[in-house]
N, C-alpha and C positions, 0 to 999 in steps of 0.2 A: 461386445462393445465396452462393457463397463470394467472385466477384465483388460481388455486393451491398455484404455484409459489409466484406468487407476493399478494396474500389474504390477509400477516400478514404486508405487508408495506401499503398498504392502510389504514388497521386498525391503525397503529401505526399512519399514517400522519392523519386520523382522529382525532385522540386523541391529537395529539400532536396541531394539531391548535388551538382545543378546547379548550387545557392548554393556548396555549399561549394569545388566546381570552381573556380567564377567569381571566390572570395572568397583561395584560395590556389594553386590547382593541383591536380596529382593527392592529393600527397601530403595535405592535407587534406580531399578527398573517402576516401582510405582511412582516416581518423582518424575521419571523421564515419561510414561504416559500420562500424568497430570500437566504434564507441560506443553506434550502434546494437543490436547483438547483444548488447552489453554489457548496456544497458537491458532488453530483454527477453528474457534469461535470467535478470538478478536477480529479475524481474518477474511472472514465469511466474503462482508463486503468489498473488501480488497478482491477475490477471484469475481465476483459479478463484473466490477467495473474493468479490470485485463479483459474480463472476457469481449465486451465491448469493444477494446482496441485490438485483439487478438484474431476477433476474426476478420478484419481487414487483411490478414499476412498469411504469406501461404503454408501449406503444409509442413514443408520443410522450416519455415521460421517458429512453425509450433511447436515442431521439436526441439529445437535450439532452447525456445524456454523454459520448454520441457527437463532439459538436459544440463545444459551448459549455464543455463540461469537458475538452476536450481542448485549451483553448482555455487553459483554468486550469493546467493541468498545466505543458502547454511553458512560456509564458510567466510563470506564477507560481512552481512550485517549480522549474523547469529554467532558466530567466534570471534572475528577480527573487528567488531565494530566496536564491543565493548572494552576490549582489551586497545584499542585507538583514545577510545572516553577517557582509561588511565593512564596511558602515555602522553597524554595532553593535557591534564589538569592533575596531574601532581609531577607534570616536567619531568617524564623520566623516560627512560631508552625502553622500545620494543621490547627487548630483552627483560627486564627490568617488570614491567607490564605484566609477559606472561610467568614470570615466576613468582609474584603476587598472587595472582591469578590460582596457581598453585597452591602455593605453602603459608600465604597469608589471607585465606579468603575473607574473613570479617574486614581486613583493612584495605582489600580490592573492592570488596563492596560500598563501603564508604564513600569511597573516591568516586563510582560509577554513581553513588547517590547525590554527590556533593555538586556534578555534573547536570544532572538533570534536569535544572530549570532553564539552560542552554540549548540543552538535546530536545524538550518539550515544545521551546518555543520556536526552531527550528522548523519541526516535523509540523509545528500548528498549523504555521502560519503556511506552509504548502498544501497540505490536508483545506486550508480553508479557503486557498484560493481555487483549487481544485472545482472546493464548492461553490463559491461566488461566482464564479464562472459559467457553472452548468445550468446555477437556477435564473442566472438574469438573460439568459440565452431563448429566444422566443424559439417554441418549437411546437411542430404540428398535433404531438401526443404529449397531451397533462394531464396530471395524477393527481395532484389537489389545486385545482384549478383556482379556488380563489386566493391560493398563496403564489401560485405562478404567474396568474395571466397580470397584475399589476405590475408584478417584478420582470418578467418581460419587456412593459414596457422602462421601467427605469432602466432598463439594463442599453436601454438607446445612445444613453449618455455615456461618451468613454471614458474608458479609466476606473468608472466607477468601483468595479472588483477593489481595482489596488488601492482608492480612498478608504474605502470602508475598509479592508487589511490593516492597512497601515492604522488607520484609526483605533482598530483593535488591538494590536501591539501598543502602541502610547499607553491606551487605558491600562493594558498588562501590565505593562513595565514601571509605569508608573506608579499604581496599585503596589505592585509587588516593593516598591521601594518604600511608600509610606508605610507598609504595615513591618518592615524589615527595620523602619525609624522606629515606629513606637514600641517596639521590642530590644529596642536596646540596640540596634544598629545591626552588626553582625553581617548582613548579606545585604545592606546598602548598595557598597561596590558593584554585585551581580547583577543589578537590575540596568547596568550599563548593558552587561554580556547578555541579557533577557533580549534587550531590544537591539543588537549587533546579530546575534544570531537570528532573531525574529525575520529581519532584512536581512540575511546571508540567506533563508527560507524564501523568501519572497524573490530573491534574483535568482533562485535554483530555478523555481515555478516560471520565472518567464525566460530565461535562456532553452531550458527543457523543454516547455511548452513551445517555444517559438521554432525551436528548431523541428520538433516533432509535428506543426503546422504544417509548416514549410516541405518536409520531405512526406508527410502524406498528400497534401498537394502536388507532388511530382510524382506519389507515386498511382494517383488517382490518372494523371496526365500519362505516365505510361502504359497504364491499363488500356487507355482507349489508343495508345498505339498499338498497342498489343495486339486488340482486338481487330483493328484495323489488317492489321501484317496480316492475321489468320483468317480474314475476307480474302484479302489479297491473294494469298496461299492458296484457296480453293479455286480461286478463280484461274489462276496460272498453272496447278498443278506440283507446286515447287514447295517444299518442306520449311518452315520458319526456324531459325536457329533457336535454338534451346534456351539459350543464356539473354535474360533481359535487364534490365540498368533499374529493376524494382529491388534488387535487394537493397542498392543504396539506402533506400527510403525505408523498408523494412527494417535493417537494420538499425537508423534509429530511432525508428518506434519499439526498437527494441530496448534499447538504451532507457526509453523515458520509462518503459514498462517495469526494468529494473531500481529507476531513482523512484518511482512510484511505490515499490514494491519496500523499499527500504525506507519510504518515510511514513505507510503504513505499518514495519516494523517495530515501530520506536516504542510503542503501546506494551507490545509483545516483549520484548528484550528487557524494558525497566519492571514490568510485572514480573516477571520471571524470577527477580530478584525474592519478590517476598514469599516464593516459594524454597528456593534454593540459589547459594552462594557459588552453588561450584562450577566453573566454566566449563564442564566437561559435559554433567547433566544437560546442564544448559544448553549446552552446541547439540547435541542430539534430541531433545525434546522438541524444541524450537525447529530445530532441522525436520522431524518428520510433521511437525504440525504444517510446515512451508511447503513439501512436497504434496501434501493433498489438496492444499489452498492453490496450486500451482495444475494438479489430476482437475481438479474442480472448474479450473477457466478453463481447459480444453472442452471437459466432460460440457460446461456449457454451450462452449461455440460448435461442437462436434453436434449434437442435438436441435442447435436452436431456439433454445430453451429464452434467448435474449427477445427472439424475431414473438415466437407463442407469447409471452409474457412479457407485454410492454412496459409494465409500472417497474417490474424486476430493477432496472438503472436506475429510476427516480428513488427508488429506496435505499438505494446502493447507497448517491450521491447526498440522500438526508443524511445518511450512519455517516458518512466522511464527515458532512458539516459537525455532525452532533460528539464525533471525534476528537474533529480539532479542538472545539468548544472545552471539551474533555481535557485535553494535552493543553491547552493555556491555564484551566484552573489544577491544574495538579502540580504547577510552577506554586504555589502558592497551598494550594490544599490537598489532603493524602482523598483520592478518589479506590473503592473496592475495581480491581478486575471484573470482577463476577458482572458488575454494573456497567463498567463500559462493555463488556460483551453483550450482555442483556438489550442494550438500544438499539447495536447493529440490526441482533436477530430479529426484534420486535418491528425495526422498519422495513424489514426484508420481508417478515411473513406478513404482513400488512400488505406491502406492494405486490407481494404474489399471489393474496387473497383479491385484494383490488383487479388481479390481472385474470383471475380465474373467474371472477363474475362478470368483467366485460365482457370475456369472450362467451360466456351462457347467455348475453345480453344480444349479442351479435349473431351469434348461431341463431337464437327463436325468433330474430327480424328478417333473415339471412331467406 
């Protein structure tokens, strides 16, 4: 099973050393497995919560993620995303992009830096609606109940997610502008582009999320036709056609699975930076850390491990909040990697210690 699972990131992190062996020497295959662990420690929580939405979709759409979206990840946010950051804020042609990229890495880097309080407050403000979302949502199983069951109830009141979002970008943007004033000016102007992007973030979170309601909604409504035709079927003797109208809806949850996955990215990609300049390492380190973060939601859903370990998502969904939180103040101030990794993990093993003494709690009343 675990072979199964994880067989095609092995292979990849084979390869990928080997490139980066071949491409510098040692010293860049140890850059490319620093970047590696790097990726999948900011990541952890990013495969918890797919895994969540991943096992709603069938077998065949877990390969697709498997495959075809790991396919988007490396190559789209891990090579083409950053090399988009500098064709967009120094104005310059695709072309132009990757041959910086190349042969001027300190002044490709710059630019990808100069960018980042745009890309930060982007990814926050989705990463946070994510979270506003999940915790003001009343639900049968809480984790830390006296932080839930209040916020449950305010979460009665609509909208509220997007008030407090947006309230939080203002503070951002705002913040970011007076401290850009008492320094001499210099990044005044950006704190326009903080809060245009912050709202470019927030209309991602609900076009993506709405659509992604809406086509699990049909595709929960075709299930029970589904199930229905296969009564039918046994009763009449007659075979049900194979092909059913749930890829629709699979599909995109597939989609949101990938704009999820890409604004969980944005952590990973600007970090990467202060390890290494070069878009090559980079696209392959990043790239195998994506592919296990990717083995990891199946290896979850394949298991069960979500259904055993109920706190598992509640911790998920803290590390997003405590994320986002992350990615607003680093518009503003240099935060260590090690450290935002560090709170994912710590709310994950928390929620799965929490998850492992319910269930010894349940077993000895059971």
């Amino acid at each position: 099973m675990l072979l199964k699972t994880f067989g095609w990131s092995f292979a990849i992190t084979a390869l990928g050393l080997a490139a980066a062996a071949a491409y510098d020497g040692w010293t860049a295959l140890g850059i490319v497995a620093i970047l590696a662990v790097l990726e999948i420690s900011l990541s952890f929580d990013n495969a918890v919560v797919n895994a969540g939405i991943l096992k709603k979709m069938s077998a065949f759409w877990q390969k697709i993620f498997l495959t075809v979206g790991v396919l988007i990840a490396v190559f789209g946010m891990r090579l083409a995303f950053p090399l988009v950051i500098v064709t967009i804020s120094a104005n310059t042609s695709p072309m132009q992009a990757v041959d910086l990229a190349l042969n001027d890495k300190d002044q490709y880097q710059q630019l990808v830096t100069d960018a980042h309080p745009s890309i930060a407050s982007f990814g926050g403000m989705f990463l946070l609606m994510i979270f506003l979302d999940f915790i003001f949502e009343d639900r049968d199983i809480q984790w830390l109940r006296w932080i839930e069951r209040p916020l449950a109830k305010l979460g009665k009141v609509d909208m509220l997610s997007v008030c407090i979002a947006l309230i939080v970008l203002l503070i951002t943007s705002m913040t970011f502008a007076v401290h850009a004033h008492q320094h001499g000016g210099g990044h005044v102007d950006k704190a326009q582009t903080v809060l245009i992007s912050g709202i470019a973030g927030l209309i991602t979170y609900m076009i993506v999320g709405g659509l992604s309601g809406y086509f699990e909604d049909k595709l929960e409504e075709e299930e029970e036709r589904e199930h229905e035709e296969e009564e039918e079927a046994e009763r009449t003797g007659r075979k049900k056609p194979a092909i059913v109208l749930a890829g629709q809806a699979a599909f995109f949850m597939f989609l949101y699975l990938e704009v999820l996955d890409a604004s969980f990215s944005f952590d990973g990609v600007i970090g990467a930076f202060a390890i290494t300049n070069d878009i090559v390492l980079m696209a392959l380190g990043l790239g195998i850390g994506a592919m296990y973060v990717r083995s990891l939601t199946v290896y979850l859903v394949r298991q069960g491990t979500l259904d055993d370990y109920v706190y598992l998502e509640h911790g998920a969904h803290y590390a997003i909040g405590a994320l986002a939180g992350i990615l607003l103040v680093t518009i503003q101030y240099e935060i260590n990697e090690v450290i935002t990794g560090l709170v994912g993990v710590v709310l994950i093993g928390w929620s799965f210690l929490s998850s492992v003494r319910r269930n010894k709690t349940l077993a000895k009343t059971a």
